[in-house]
Each structure stands twice: as C-alpha cells, then as structure tokens.
N, CA, C and O of each residue as an XYZ file, in Angstrom:
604
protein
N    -115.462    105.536    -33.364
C    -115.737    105.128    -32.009
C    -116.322    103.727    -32.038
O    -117.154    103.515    -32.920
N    -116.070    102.920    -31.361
C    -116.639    101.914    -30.934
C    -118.008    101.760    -30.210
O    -118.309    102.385    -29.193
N    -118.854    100.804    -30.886
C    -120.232    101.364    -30.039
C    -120.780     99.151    -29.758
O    -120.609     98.383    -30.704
N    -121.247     98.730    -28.655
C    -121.716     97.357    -28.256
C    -123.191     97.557    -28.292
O    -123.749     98.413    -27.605
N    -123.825     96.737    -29.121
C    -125.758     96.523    -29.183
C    -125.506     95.302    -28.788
O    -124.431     94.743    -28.568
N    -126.850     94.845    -28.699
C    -127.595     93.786    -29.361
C    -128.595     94.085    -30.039
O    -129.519     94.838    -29.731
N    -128.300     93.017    -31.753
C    -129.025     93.287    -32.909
C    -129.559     91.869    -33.244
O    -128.811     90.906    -33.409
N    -130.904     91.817    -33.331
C    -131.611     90.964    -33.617
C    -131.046     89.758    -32.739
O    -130.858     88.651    -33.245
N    -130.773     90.039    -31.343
C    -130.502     89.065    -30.030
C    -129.225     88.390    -30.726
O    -129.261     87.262    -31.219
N    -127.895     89.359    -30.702
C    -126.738     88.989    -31.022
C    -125.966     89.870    -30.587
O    -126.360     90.996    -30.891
N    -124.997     89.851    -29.983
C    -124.348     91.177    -29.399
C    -123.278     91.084    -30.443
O    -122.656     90.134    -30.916
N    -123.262     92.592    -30.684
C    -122.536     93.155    -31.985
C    -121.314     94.247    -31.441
O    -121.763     95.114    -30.691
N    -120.170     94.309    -31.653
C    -119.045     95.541    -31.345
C    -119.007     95.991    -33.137
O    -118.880     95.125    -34.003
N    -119.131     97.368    -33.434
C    -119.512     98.028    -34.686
C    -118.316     98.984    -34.666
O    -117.538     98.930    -33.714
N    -118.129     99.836    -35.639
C    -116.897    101.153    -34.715
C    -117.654    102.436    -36.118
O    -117.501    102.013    -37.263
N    -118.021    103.144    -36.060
C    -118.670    104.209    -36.585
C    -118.137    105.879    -36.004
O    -118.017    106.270    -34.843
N    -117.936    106.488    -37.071
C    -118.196    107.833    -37.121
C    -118.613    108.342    -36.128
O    -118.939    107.482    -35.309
N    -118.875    110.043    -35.551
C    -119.692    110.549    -34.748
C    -121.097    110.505    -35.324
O    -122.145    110.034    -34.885
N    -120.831    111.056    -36.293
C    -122.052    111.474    -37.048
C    -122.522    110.289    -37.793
O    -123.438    110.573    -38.565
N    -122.116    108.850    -37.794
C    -122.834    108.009    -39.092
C    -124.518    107.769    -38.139
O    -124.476    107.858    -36.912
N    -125.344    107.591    -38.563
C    -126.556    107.782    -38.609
C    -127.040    105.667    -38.262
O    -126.463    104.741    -38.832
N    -127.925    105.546    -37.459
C    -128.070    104.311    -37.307
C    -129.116    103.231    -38.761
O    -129.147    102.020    -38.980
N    -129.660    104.154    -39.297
C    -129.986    103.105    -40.717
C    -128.537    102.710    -41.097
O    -128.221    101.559    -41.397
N    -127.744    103.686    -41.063
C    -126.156    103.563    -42.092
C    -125.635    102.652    -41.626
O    -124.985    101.960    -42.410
N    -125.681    102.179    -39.969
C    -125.137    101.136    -39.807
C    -125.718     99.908    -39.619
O    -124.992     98.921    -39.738
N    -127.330     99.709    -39.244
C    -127.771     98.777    -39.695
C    -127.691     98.167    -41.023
O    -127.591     96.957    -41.229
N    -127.749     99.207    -42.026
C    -127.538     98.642    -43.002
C    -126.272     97.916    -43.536
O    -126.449     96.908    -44.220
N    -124.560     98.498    -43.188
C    -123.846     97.633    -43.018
C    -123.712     96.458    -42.852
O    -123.115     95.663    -43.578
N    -124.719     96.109    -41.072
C    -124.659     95.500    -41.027
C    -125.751     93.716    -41.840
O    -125.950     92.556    -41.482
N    -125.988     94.294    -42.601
C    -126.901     93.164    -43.293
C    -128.543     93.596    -43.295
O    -129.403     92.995    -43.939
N    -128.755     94.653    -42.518
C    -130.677     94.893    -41.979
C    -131.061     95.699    -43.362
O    -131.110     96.928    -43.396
N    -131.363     94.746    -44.646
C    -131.734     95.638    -45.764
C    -133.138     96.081    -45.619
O    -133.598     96.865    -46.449
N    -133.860     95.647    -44.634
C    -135.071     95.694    -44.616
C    -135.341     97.179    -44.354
O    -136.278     97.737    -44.925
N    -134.535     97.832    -43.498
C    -134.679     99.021    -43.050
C    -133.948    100.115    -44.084
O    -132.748    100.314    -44.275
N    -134.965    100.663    -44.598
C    -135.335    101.456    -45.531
C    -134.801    102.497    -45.559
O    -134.445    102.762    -44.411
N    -134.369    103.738    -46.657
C    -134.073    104.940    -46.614
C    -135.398    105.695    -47.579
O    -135.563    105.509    -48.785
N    -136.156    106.474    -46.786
C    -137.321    106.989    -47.560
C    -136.907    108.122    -47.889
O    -136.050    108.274    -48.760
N    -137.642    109.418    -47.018
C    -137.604    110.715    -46.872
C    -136.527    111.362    -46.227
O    -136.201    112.526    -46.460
N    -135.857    110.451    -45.243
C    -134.846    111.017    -44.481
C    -135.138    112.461    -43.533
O    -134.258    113.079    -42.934
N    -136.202    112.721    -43.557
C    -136.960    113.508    -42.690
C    -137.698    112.852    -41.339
O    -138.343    113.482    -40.500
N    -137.543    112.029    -41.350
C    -138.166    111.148    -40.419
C    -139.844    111.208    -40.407
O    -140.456    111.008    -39.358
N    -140.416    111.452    -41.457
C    -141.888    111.329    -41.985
C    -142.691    110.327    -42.139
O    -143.847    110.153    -41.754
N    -141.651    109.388    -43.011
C    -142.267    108.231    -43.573
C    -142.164    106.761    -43.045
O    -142.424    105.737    -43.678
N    -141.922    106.822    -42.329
C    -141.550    105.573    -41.274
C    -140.784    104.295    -41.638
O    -140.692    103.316    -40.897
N    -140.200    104.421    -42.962
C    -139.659    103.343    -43.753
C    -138.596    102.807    -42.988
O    -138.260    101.629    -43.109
N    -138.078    103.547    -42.255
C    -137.082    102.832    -41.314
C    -137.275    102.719    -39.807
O    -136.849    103.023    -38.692
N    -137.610    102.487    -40.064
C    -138.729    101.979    -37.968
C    -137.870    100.321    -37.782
O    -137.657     99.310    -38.451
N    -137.616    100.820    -36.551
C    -136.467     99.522    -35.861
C    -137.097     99.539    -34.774
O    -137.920    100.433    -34.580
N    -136.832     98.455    -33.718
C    -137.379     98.770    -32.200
C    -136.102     98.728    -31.699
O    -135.246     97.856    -31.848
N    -136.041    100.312    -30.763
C    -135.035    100.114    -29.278
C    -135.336     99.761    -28.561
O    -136.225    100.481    -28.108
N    -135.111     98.618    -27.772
C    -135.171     98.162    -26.523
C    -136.958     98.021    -26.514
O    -137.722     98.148    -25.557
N    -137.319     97.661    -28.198
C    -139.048     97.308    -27.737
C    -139.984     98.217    -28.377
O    -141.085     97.890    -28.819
N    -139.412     99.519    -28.401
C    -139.791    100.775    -29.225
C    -140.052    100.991    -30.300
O    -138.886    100.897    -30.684
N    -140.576    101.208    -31.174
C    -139.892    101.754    -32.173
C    -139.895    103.297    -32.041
O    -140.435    104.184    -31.380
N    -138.689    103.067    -33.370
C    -137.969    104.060    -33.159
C    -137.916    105.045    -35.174
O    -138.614    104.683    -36.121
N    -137.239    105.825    -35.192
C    -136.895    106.583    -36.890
C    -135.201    106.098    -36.908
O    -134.312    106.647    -36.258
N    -135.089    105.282    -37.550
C    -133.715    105.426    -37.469
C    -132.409    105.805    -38.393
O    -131.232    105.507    -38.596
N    -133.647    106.823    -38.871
C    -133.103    107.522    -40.013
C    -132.639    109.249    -38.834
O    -131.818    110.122    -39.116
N    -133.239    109.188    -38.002
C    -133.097    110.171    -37.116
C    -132.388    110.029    -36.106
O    -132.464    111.131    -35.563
N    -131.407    109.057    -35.170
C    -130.829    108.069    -34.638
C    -129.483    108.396    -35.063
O    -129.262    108.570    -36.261
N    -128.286    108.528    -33.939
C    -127.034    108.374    -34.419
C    -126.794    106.518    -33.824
O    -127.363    105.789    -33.011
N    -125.746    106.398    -34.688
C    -126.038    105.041    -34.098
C    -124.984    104.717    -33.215
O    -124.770    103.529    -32.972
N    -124.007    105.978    -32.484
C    -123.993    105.985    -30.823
C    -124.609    106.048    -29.884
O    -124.271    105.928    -28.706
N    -125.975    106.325    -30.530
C    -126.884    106.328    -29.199
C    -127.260    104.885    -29.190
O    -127.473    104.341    -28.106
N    -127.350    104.287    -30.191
C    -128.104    102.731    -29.844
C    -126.928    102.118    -29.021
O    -127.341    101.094    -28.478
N    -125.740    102.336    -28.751
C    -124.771    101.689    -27.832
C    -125.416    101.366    -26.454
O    -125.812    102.086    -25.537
N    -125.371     99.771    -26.679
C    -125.841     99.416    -24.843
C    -127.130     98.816    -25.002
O    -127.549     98.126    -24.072
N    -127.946     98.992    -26.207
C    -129.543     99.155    -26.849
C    -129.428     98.015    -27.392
O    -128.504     97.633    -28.110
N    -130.633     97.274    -26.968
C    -131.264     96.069    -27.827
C    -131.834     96.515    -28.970
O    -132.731     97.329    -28.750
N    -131.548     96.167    -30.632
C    -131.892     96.544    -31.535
C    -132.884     95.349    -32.339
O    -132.540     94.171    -32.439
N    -133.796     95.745    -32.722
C    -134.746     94.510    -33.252
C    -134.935     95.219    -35.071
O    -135.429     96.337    -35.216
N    -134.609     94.632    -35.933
C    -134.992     94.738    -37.978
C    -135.964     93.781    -38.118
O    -136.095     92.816    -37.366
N    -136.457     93.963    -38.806
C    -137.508     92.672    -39.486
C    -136.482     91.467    -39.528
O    -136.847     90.344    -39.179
N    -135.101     91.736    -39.991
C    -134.437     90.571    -39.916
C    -134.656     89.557    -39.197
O    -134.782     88.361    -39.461
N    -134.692     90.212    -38.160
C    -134.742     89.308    -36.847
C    -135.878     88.899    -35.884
O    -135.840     88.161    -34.900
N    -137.086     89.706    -36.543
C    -138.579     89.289    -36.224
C    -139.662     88.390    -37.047
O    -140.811     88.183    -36.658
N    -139.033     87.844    -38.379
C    -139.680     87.230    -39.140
C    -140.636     85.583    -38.567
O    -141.204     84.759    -39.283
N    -140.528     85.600    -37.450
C    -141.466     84.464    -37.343
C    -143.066     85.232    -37.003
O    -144.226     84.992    -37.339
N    -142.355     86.304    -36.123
C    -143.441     87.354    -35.128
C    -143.879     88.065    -36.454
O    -144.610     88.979    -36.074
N    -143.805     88.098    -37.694
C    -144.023     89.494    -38.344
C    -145.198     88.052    -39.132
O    -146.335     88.259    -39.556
N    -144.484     86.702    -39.125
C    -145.396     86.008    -40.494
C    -146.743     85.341    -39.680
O    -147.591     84.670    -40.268
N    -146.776     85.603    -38.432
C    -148.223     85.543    -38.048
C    -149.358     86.212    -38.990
O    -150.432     85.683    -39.277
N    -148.871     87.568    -39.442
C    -149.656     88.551    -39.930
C    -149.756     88.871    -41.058
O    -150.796     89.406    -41.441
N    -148.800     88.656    -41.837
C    -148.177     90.083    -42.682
C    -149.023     89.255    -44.102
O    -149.206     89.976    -45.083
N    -149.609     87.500    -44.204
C    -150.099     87.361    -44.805
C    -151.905     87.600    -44.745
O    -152.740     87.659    -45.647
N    -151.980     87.664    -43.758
C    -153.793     88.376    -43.520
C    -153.632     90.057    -44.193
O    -154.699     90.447    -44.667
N    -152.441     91.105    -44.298
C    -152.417     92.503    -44.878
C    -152.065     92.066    -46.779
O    -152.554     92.704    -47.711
N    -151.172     90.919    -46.927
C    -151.217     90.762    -48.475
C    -152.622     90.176    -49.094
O    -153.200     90.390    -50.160
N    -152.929     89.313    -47.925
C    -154.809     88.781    -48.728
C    -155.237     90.256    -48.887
O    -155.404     90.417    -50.096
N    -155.481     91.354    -48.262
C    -155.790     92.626    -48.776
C    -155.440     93.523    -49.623
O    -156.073     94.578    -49.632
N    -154.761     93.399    -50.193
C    -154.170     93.824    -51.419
C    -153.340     95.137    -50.897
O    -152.982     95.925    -51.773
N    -152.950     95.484    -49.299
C    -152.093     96.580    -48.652
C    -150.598     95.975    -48.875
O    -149.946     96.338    -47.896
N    -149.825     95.248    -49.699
C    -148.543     95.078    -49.826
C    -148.049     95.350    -51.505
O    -147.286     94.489    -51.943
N    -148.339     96.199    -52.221
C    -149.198     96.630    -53.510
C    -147.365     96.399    -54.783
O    -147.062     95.739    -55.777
N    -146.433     97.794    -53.527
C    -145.334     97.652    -54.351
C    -144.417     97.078    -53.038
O    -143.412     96.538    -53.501
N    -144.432     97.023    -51.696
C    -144.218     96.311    -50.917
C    -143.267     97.520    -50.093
O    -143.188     97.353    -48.876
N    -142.861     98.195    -50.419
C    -141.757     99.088    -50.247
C    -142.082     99.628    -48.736
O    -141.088     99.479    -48.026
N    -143.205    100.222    -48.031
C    -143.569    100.488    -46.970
C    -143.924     99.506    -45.681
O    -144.111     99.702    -44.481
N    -143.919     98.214    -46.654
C    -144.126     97.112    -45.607
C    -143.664     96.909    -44.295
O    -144.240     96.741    -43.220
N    -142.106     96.982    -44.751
C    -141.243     96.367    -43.397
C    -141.546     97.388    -42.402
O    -141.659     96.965    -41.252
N    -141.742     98.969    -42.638
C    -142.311    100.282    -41.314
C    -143.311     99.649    -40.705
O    -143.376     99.482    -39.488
N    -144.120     99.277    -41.514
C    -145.688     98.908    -41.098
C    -145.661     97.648    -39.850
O    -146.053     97.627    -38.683
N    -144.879     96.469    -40.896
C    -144.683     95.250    -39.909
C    -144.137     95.812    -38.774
O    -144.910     95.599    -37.840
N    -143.083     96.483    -38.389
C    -142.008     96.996    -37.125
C    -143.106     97.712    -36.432
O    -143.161     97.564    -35.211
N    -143.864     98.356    -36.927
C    -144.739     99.167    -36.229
C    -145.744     98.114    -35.452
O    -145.603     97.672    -34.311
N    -146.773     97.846    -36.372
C    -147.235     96.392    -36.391
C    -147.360     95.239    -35.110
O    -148.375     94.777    -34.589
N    -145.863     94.960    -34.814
C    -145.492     94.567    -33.750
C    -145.400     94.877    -32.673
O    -145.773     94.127    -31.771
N    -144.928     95.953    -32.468
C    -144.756     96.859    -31.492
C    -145.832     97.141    -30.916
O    -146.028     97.077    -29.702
N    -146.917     97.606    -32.090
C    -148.729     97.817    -31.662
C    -148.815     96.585    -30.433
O    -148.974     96.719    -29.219
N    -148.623     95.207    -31.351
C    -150.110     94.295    -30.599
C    -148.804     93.572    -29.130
O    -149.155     92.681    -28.356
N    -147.522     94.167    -29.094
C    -146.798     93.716    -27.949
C    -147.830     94.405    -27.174
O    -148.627     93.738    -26.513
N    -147.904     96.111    -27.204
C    -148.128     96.901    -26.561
C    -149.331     96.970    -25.988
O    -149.602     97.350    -24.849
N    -150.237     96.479    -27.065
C    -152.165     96.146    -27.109
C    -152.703     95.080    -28.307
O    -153.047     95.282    -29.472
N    -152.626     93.947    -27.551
C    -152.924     93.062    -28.272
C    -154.369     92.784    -28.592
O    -154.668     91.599    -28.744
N    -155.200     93.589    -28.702
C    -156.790     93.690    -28.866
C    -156.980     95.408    -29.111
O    -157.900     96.044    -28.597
N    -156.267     95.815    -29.709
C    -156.690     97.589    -30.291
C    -157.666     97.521    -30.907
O    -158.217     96.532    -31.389
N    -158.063     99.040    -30.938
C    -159.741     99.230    -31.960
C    -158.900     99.801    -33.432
O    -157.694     99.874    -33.668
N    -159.909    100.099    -34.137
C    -159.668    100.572    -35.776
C    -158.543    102.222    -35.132
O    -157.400    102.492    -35.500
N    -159.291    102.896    -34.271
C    -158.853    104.157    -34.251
C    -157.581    103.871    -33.378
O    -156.952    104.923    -33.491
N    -156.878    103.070    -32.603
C    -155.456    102.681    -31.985
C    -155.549    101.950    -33.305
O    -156.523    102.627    -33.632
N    -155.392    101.212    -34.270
C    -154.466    101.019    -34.646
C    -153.884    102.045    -35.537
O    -152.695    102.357    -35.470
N    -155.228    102.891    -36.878
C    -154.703    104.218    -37.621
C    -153.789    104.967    -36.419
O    -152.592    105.007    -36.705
N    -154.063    105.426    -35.427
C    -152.988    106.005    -34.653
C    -151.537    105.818    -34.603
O    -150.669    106.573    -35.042
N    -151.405    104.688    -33.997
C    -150.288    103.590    -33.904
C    -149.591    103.755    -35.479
O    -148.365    103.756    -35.595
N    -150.318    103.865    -36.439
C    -149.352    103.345    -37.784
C    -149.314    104.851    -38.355
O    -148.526    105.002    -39.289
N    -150.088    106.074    -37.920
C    -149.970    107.555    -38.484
C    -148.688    107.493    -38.935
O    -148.668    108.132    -39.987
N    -147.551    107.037    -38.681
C    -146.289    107.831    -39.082
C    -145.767    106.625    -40.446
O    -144.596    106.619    -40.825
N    -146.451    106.007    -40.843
C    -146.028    105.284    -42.362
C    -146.743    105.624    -43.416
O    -147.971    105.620    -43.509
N    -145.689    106.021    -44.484
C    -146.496    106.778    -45.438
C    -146.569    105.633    -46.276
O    -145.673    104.792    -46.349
N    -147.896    105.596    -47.060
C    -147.684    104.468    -48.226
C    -148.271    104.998    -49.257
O    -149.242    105.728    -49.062
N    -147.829    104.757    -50.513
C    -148.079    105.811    -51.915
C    -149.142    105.009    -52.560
O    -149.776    105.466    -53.511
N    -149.440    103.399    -51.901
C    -149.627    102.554    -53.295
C    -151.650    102.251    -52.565
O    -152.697    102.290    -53.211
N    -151.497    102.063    -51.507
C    -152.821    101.632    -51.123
C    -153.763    101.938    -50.163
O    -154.681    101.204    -49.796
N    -153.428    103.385    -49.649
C    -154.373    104.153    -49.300
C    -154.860    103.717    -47.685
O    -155.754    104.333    -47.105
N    -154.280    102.805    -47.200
C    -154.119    102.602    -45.333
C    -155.317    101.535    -45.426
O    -155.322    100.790    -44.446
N    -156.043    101.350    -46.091
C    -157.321    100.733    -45.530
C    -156.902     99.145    -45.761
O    -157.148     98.318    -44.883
N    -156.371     98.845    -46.774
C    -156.028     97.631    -46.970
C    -155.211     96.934    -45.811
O    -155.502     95.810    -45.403
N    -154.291     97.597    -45.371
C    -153.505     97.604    -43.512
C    -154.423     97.612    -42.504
O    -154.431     96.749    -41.625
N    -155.169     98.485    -42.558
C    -156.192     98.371    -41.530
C    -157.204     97.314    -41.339
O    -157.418     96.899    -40.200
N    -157.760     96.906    -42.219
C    -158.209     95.330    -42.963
C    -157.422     94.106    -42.044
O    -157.570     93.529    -40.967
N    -156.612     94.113    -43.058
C    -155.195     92.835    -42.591
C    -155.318     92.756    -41.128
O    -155.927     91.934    -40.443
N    -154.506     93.939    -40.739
C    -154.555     93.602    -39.067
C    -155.908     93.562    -38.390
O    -155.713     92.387    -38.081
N    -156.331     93.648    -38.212
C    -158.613     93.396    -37.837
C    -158.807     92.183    -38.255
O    -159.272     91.434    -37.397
N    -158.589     91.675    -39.397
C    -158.442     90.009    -39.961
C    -157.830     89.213    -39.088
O    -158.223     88.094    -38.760
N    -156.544     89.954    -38.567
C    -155.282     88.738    -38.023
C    -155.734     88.822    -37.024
O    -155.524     87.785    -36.393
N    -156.702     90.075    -36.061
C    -157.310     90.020    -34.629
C    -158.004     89.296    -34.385
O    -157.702     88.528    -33.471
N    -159.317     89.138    -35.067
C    -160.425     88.835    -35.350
C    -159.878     87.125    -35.837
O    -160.937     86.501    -35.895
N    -159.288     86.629    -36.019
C    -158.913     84.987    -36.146
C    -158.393     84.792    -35.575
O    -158.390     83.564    -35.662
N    -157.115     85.281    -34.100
C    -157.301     85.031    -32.722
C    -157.953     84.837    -31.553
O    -157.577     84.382    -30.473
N    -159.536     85.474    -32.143
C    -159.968     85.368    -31.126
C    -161.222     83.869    -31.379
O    -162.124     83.596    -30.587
N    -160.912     83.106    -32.688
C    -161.975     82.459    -32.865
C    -161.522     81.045    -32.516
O    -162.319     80.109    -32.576
C-alpha cells in the first residue's frame, strides 16, 4: 500500500506491507537513530514524534503514520544539541545506545513544559530504559540545560 508523511519536514510517498511496522520503515528510510530494543514497547529506544508526540514506534504500523508529520533525531539535531551536551558533561551518555529515546523524549518534555520540576521530568522519561547509568546522570543534564536558561 502506499502511505504520504511528512518526515523530518519532507513529504515522503513510501509503499509498505499491511503489517510492516513503522521503525521498519523509518529505518528504510535512512532514521538509524531509531532504535530496535525490546520490541515490547518498554524501552523507549524508538520514540519518534507524531505530529509533536511521541510516540513507540516499534508499536506503530506505519499505515497509521499516513497523513502524520513524523519527526527522528535525524531531523531534530539542532533542537536536540542545545542539550544533549549538558547530559554527556554527566556522564548519562555511558554506551550511548538509549540516547536518541531520551533526546526524542527530551524534546517533546520542554516543547510541552519548558520549566519542569525533577519529578515531571523522571515522569516524562519513565518509559526509557537505560542499562548503563542509572537515570540520575539524565536527570542532572537536563536541570543543568534548565538552570543555564534561566541565567
């Protein structure tokens, strides 16, 4: 079937399966950033924003994103490098592998609330699992990157 997005503010015509799954075709299409973890939709390694959202898009057929503004780290890297070096001064980017969930998430947070407390942001990021550094080093980073906006 034929399915029309826009991906990373590019309108895309794709043609997929019923069943191919929307990581499967982001990834086609070039979005290596977006991850295959658990495939349970647990670990948040593949967090994309729909239309602003994020989303699992390991859980996602990617007929439903038809019509859907699709956002990858690909295509947020100016918005993601505000930050993402205030979470590596913390030593939260360890084997890096959970990063890009975090950043997608990340974003989405401070669109949504650009001044959150410690407990919105652990909330906000509950659904990324990371093996290597234990959340606090993330939680750090972003409070750093707040906290030097406002000075």
């Amino acid at each position: 079937m034929e399915i029309k997005l826009k991906l990373n503010g590019r309108a895309i015509t794709g043609y997929v399966e019923a069943s191919t799954l929307l990581i499967d075709f982001l990834r086609d299409q070039g979005c290596h950033s977006v991850k295959r973890g658990c495939e349970t939709a647990n670990c948040g390694l593949c967090t994309v924003l729909m239309d602003g959202t994020p989303i699992l898009s390991c859980s996602v057929l990617a007929a439903r994103a038809a019509g859907h503004s699709i956002q990858t780290l690909e295509g947020l890297q100016e918005e993601a490098a505000e930050f993402v070096g205030f979470i590596a001064d913390q030593g939260a980017d360890q084997c890096g592998f959970c990063n890009p969930g975090f950043v997608m998430n990340t974003i989405a947070l401070l669109r949504e609330n650009p001044d959150p407390t410690d407990d919105e942001i652990r909330a906000y990021l509950a659904g990324n699992l990371c093996r290597c550094s234990g959340y606090d080093g993330q939680l750090r980073g972003i409070r750093g990157f707040l906290d030097s906006r406002k000075k």
